[in-house]
C-alpha positions in Angstrom: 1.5 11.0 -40.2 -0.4 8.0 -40.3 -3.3 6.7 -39.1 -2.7 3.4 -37.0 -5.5 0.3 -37.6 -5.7 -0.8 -34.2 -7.2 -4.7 -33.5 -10.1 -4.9 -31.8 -8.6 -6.0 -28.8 -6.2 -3.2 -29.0 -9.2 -1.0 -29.3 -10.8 -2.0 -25.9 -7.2 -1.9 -24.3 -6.9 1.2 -24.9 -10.6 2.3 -23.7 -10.1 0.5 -21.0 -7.3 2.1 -20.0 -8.6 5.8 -20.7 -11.8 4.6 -18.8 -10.1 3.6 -15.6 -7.1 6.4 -16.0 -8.7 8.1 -12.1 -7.5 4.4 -10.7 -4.2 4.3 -11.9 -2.9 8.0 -11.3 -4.2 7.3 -7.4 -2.5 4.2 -7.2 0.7 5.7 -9.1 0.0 8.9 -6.5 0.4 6.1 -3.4 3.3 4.8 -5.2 4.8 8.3 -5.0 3.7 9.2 -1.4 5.9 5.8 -0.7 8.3 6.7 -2.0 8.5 11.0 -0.6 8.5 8.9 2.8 11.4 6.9 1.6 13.2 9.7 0.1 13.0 12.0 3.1 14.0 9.5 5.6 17.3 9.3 3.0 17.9 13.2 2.2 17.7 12.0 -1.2 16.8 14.9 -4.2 12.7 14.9 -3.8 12.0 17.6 -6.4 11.8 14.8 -9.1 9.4 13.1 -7.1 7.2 16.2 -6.9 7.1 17.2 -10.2 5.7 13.3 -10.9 3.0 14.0 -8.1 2.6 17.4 -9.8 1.7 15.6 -13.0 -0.8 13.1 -11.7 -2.8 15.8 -9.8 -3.1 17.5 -13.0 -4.6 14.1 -14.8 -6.8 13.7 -11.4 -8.3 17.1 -12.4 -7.8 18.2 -8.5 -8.8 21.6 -8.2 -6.1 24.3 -8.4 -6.4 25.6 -4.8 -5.7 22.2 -3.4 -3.0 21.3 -5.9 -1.2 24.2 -5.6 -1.4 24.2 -1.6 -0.1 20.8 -1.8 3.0 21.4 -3.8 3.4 25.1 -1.8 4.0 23.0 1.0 5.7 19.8 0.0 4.3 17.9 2.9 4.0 14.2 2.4 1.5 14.5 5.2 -0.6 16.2 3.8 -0.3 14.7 0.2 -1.1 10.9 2.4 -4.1 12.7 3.9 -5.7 13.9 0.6 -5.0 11.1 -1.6 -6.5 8.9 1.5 -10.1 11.2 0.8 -9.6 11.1 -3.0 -9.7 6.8 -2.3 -12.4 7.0 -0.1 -14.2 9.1 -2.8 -13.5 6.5 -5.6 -14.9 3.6 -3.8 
């Protein structure tokens, strides 16, 4: 395979966005919650939705205990209610 030359603007795109990678799964994890809320209300298939939330825990690093009681319950309660503390952590 090879090896990409990347510009030097390129280069600080893409540390920037590994830097800053905590931001953007909470925000793409309040996207989500939206969107369970919306999905509920609609009986529409949620496991898609779940499996996206799933994925972003895992790149959050939450801890196992809480991810897995999270997606044991599949309540977007109590998804709203941690991610809230996970923001007010960030800050």
């Amino acid at each position: 395979m090879a090896t990409k030359d990347y510009s030097e603007y390129q280069k600080a795109t893409i540390s920037n966005y590994y830097k800053n990678l905590d931001t953007i799964m909470l925000h793409k994890l309040s996207a989500l919650v939206s969107e369970l809320y919306i999905a509920e209300t609609e009986s529409s298939n949620t496991d898609k939705l779940w499996r996206k939330v799933r994925q972003a825990m895992e790149k959050l690093k939450i801890p196992d205990a809480i991810l897995e009681h999270i997606m044991e319950k599949k309540s977007v309660e109590i998804l709203a209610k941690n991610l809230q503390e996970w923001l007010n952590k960030s800050k």
